[in-house]
Backbone as a chain_set.jsonl record, in Angstrom:
{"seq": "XXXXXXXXXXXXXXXXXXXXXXXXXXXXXXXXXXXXXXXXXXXXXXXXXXXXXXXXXXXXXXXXXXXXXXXXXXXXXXXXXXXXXXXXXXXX", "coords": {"N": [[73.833, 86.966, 49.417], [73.951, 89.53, 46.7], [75.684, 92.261, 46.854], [74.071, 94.397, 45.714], [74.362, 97.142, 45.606], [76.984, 97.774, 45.825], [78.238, 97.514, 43.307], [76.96, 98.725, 41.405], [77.935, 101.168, 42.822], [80.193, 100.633, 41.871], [80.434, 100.52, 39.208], [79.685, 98.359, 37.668], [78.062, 96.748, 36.664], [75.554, 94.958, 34.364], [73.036, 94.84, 32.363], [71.094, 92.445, 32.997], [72.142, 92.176, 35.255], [71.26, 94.286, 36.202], [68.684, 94.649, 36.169], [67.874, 92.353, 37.675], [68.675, 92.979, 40.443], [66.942, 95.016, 41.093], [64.824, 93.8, 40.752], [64.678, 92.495, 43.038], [64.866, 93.832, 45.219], [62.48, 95.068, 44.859], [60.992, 92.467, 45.015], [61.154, 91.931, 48.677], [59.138, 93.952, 49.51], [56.566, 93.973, 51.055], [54.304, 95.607, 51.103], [51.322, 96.314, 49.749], [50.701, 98.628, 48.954], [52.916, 100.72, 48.466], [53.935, 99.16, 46.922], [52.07, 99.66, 44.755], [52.534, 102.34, 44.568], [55.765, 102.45, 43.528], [55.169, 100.976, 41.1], [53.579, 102.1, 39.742], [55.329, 105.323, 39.405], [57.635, 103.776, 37.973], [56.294, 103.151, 35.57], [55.677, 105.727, 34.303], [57.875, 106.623, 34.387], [58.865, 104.651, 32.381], [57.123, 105.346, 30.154], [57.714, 108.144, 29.876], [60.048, 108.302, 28.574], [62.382, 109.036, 29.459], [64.15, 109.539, 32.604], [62.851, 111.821, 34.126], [63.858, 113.98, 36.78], [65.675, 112.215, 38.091], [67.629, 112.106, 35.641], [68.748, 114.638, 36.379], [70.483, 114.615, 38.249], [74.049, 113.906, 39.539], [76.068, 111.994, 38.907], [77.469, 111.61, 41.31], [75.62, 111.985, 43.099], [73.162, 110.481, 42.512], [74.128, 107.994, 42.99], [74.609, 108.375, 45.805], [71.538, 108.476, 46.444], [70.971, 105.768, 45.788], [72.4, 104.222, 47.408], [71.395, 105.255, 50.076], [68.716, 104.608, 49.563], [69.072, 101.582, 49.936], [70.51, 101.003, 52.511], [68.128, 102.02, 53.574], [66.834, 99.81, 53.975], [67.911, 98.178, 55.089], [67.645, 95.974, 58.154], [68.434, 96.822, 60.709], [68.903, 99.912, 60.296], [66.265, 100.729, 60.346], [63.829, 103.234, 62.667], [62.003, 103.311, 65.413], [58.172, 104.021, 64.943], [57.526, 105.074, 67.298], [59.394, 106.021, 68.38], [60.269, 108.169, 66.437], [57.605, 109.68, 65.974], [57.103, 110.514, 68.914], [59.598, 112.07, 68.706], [58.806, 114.368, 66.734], [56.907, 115.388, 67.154], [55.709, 118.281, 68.199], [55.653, 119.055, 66.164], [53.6, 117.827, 64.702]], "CA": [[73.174, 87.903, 48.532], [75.218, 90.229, 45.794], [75.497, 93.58, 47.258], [73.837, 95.549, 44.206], [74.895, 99.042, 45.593], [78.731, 98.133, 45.495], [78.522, 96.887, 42.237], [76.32, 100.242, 41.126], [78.903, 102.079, 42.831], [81.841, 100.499, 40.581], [79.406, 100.665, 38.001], [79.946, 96.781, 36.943], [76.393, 95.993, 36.844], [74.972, 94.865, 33.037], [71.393, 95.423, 32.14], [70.243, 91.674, 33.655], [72.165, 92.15, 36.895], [70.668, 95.582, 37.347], [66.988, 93.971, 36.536], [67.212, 91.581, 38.61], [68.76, 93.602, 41.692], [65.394, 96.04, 40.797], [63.542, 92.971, 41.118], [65.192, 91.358, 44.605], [64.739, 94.947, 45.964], [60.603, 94.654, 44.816], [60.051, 91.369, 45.683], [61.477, 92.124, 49.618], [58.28, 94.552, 49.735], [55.226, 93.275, 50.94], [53.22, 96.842, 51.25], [51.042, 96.512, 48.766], [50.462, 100.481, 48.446], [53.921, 100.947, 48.376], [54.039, 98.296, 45.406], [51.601, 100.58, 43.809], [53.361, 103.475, 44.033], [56.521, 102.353, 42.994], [54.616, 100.595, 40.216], [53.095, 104.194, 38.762], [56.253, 105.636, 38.893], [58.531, 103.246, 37.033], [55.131, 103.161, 34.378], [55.907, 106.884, 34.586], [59.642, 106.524, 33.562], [59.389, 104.33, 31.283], [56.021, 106.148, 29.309], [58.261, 109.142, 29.235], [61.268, 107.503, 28.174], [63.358, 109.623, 30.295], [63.775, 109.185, 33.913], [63.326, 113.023, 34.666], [64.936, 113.857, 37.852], [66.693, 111.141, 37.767], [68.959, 112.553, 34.893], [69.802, 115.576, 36.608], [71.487, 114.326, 39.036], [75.164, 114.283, 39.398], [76.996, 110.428, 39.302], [77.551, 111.089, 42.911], [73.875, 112.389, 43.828], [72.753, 109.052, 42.04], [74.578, 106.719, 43.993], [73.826, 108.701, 47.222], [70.194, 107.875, 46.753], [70.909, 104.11, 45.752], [72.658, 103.582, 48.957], [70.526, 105.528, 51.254], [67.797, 103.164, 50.05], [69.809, 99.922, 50.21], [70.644, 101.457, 53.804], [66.605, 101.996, 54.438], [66.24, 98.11, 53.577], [68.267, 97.113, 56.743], [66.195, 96.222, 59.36], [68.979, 97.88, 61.826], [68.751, 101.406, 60.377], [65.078, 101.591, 60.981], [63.834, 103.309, 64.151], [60.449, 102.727, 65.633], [57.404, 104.814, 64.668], [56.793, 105.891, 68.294], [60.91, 107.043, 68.713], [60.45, 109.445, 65.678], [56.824, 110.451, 66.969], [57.846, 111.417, 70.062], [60.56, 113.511, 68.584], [58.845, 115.45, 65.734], [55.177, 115.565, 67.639], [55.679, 119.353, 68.078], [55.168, 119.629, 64.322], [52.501, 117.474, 64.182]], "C": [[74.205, 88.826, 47.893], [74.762, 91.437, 46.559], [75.607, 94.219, 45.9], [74.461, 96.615, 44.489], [76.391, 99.025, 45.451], [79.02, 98.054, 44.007], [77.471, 97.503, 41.44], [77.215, 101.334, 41.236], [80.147, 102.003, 41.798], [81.358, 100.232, 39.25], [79.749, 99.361, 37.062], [78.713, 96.036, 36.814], [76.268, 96.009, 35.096], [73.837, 94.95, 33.612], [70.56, 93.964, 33.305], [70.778, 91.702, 34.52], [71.141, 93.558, 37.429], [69.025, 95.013, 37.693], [66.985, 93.155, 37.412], [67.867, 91.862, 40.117], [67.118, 94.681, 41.994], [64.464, 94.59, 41.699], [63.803, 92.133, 42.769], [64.657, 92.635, 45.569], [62.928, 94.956, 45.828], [60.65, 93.751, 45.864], [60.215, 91.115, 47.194], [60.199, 92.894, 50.232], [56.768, 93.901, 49.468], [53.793, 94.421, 51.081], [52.591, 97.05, 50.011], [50.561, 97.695, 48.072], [51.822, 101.171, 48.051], [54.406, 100.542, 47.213], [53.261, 99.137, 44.43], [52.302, 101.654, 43.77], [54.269, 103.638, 43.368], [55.94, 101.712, 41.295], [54.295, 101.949, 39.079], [54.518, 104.97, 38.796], [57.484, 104.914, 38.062], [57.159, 103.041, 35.742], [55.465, 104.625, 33.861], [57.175, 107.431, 33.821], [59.65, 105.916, 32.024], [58.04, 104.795, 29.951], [56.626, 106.917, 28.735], [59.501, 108.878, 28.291], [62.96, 108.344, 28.679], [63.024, 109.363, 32.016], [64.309, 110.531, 34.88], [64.474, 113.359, 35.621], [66.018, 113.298, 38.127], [67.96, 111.727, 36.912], [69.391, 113.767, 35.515], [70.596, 115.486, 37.623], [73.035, 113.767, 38.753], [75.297, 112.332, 39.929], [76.725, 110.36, 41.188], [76.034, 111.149, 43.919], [73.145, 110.602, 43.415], [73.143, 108.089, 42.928], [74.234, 107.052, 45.342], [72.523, 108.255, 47.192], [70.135, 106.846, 46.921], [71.399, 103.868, 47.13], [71.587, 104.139, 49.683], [69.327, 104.661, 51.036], [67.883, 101.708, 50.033], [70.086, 100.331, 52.258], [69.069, 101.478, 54.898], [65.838, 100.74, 54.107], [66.78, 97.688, 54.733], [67.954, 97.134, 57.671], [67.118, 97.236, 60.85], [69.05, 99.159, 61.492], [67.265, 101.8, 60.574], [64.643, 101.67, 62.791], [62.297, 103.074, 64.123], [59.666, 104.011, 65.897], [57.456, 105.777, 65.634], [58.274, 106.75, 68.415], [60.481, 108.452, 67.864], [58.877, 110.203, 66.058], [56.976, 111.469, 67.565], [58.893, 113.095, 69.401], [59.917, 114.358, 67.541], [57.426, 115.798, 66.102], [54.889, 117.217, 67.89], [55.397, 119.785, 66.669], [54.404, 119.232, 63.725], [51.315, 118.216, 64.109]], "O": [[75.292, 88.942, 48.459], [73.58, 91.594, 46.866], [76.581, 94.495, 45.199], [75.175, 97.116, 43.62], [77.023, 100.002, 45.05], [80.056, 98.55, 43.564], [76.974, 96.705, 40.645], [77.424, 102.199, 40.386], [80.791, 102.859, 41.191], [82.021, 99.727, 38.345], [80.038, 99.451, 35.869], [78.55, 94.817, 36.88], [76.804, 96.937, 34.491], [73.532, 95.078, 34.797], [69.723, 94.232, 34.167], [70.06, 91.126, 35.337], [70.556, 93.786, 38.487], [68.388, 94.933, 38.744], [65.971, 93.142, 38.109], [67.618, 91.027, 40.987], [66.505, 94.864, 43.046], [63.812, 94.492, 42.739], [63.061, 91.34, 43.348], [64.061, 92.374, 46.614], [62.247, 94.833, 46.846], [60.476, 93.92, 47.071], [59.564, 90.122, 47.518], [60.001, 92.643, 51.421], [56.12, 93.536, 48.487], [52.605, 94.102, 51.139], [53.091, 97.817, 49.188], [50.129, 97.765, 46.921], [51.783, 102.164, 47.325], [55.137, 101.225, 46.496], [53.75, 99.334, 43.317], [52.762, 101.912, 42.658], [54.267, 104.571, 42.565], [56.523, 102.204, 40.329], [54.742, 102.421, 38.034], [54.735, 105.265, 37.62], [58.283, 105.668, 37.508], [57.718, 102.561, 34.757], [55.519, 104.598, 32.632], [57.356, 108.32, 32.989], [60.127, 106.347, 30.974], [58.269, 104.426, 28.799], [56.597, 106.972, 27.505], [59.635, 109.48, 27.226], [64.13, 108.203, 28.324], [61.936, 109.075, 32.516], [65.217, 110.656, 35.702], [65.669, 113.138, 35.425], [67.12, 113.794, 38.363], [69.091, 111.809, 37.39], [70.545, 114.07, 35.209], [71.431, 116.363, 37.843], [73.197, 113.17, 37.688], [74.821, 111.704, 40.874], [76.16, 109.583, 41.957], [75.626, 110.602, 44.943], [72.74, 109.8, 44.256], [72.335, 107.421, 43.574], [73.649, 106.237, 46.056], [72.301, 107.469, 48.113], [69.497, 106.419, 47.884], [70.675, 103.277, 47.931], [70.71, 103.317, 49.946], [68.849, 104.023, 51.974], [66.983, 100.871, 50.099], [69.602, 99.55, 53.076], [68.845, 101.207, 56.077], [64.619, 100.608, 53.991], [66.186, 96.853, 55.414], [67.87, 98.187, 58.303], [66.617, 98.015, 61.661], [69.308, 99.844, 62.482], [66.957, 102.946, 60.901], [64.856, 100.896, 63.724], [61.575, 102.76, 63.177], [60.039, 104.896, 66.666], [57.454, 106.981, 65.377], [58.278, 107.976, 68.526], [60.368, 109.556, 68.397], [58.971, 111.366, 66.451], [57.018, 112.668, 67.288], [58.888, 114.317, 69.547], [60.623, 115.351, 67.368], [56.786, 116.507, 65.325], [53.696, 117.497, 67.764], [54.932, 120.862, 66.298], [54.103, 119.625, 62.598], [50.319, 117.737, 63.567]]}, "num_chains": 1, "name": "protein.A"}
């Protein structure tokens, strides 16, 4: 598989690699509420024709997000419901 986020980071991506890293990163998601959401917000982006937030962020804030969610795609950085539970159940 191409590692999109390195090749985001060295900013060598054209328009059909980025679409179709967008789309490898979708089609990995089988939550279909999750598919809606992301759905309404890229409808959202591209309605406005700016991608608010999005632009104010700083080169490096940008890429921090892209990795942290290429990072929350690998099945070894997630922990299990009941671990984080447990630990934040005082604030539930």
């Amino acid at each position: 598989m191409i590692n999109f986020v390195a090749l985001i980071k060295n900013k060598k991506m054209d328009i059909i690699q980025l679409k179709s890293g967008i789309y490898s990163l979708i089609n990995q998601i089988d939550n279909v509420e999750l598919l809606k959401e992301y759905y309404i917000e890229l409808e959202k982006i591209i309605q406005s024709g700016k991608s608010g937030i999005w632009n104010s962020l700083s080169e490096e804030q940008k890429n921090e997000v892209l990795l942290s969610y290429a990072e929350s795609e690998m099945e070894e950085n997630l922990i299990d419901e009941n671990v984080v539970m447990d630990k934040y159940k005082k604030w539930l």
